[in-house]
N, C-alpha and C positions, 0 to 999 in steps of 0.2 A: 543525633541519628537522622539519617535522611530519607525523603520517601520515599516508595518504589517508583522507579521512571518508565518502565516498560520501555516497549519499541523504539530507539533511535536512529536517524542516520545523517549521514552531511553529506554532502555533495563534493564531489572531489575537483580539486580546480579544475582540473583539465579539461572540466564538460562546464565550467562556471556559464562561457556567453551563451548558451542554450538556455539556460533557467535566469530570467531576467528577474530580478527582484530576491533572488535567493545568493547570500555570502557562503561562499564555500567553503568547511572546513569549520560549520559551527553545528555541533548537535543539535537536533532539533527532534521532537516527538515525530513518527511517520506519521500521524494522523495531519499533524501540520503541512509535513511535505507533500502528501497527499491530495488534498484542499488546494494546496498551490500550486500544482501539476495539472491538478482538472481546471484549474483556473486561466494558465496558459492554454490548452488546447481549447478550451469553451473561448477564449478570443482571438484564438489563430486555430483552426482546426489541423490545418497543415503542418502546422509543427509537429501532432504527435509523428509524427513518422520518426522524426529524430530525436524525442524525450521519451518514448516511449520503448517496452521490449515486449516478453513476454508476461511481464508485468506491470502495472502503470509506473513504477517507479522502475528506470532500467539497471537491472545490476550492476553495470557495469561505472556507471554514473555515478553510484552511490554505496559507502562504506554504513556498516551498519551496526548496534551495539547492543543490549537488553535482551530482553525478552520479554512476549506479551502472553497474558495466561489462554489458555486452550478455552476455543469456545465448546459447551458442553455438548456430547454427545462426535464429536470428532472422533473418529476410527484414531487409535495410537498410532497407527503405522504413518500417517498422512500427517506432514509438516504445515501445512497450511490447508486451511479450509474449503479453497479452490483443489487441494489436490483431491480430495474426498470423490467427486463427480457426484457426489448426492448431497440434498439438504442432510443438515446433523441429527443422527438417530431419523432418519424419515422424517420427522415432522416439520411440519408449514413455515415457512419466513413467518417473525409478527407483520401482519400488516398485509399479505398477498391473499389476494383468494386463491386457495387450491386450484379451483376449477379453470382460471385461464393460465395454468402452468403447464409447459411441454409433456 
């Protein structure tokens, strides 16, 4: 039996010399790709223009597989937690103060 993998995705060749350090066409957890995404634009800022979309990983760049469990309190209707336009059920990030939030 195997364990759950959650979120995956690979990088599709055709965007490979974009993502330097990353082999295309190998699964990899998005938390992984993720990490290495911020990592390219934190040493080339300029690049995100072109790794980046409306999401830090660009969909277009990247094939994707799994699924990762719903953070609580997400409205059903909303696919990702950015779609929501509000923290989950109202309440506070761990770790922000309320009080300096828009």
């Amino acid at each position: 039996m195997s364990a759950k993998r959650g979120r995956e995705g690979r990088l599709k060749p055709q965007h490979a010399s974009l993502y330097p350090g990353l082999q295309p066409g190998v699964w990899l957890p998005v938390e992984a790709l993720i990490r290495h995404v911020t990592e390219l634009i934190h040493q080339e800022p300029s690049r995100s223009r072109m790794i980046t979309g409306t999401r830090l990983l660009h969909q277009e760049h990247f094939e994707y597989r799994g699924v990762s469990e719903r953070p609580e309190g997400l409205p059903p209707s909303s696919s990702r937690l950015s779609d929501s336009g509000a923290e989950p059920s109202g309440r506070p990030l761990p770790g922000l103060n309320p009080d300096l939030r828009n």
